[in-house]
C-alpha positions as CSV (number, residue, x, y, z in Angstrom):
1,X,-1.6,24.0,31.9
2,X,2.0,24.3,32.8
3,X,4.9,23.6,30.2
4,X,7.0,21.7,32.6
5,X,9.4,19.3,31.8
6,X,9.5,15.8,32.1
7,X,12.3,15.8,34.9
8,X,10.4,18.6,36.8
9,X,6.9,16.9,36.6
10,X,8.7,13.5,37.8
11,X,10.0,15.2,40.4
12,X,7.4,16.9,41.6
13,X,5.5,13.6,41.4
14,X,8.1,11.2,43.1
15,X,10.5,13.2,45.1
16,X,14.3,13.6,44.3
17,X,14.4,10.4,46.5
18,X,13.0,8.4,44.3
19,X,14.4,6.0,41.3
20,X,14.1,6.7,37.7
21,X,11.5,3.9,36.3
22,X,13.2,1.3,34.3
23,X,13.8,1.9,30.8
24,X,11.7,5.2,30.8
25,X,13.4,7.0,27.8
26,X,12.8,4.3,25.6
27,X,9.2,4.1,26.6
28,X,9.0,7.4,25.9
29,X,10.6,7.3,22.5
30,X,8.4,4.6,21.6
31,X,5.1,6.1,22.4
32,X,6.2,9.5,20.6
33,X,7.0,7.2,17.5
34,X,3.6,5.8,17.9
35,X,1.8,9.1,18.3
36,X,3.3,9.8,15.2
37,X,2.7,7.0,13.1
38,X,-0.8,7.4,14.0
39,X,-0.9,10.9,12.9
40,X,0.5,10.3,9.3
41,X,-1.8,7.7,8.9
42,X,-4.9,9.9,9.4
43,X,-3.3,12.8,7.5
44,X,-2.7,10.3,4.4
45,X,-6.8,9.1,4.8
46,X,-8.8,10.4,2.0
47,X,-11.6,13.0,4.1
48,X,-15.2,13.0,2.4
49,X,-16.5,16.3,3.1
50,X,-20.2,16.5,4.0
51,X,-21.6,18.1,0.2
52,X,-19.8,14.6,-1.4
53,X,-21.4,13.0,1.4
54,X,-24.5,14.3,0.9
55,X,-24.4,14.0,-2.9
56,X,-23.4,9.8,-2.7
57,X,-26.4,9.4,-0.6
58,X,-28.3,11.2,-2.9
59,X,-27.6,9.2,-5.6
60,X,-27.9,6.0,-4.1
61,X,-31.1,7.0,-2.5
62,X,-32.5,7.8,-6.3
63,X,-31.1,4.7,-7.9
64,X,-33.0,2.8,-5.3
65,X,-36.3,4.5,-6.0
66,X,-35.6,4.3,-9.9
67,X,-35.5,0.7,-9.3
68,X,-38.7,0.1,-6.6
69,X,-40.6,2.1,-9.5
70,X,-39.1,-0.6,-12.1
71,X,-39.8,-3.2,-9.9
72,X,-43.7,-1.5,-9.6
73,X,-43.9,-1.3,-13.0
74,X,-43.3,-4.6,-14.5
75,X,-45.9,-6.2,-11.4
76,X,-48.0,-4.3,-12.7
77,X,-47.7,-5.3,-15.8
78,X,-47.9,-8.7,-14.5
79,X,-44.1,-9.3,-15.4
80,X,-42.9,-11.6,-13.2
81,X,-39.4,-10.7,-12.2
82,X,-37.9,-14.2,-10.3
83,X,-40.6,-16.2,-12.3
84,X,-41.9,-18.0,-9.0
85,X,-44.8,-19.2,-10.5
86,X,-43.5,-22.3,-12.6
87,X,-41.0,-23.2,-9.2
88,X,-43.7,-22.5,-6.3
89,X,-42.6,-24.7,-3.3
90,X,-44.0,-25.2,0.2
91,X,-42.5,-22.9,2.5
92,X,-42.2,-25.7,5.1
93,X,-41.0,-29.3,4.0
């Protein structure tokens, strides 16, 4: 890739015949500032490594089973847990 600069890449493109395109430098300027704005705003995001990612999933993943094997444990001791039984209603009306 060549280090040219913008006037010698324009020229090259376009000719020395040919116009400068209206209001190029502050098109320019405005996508630099843009570029730039973008990048401070992805250096100021908090990054989750993948061990922290790991370890949330982990967690969650276990509080889930701790609560299927509640949730197991109290039907089998015949516990009902949304007490359905004293509301039952027809699942079509």
């Amino acid at each position: 890739m060549y280090n040219d600069s913008l006037d010698t890449l324009l020229l090259r493109h376009y000719g020395s015949g040919a116009a400068t395109p209206p209001d190029l430098e502050q098109r320019i300027i405005a996508s630099v500032r843009q570029e730039a704005a973008q990048r401070r705003q992805q250096r100021n995001m908090p990054r989750v490594n993948r061990r922290r990612a790991v370890q949330i999933v982990a967690v969650g993943s276990a509080g889930l089973g701790i609560l299927a094997a509640a949730l197991d444990g109290f039907q089998m001791l015949g516990v009902s847990v949304t007490n359905n039984e004293n509301n039952q209603q027809p699942a079509f009306q």
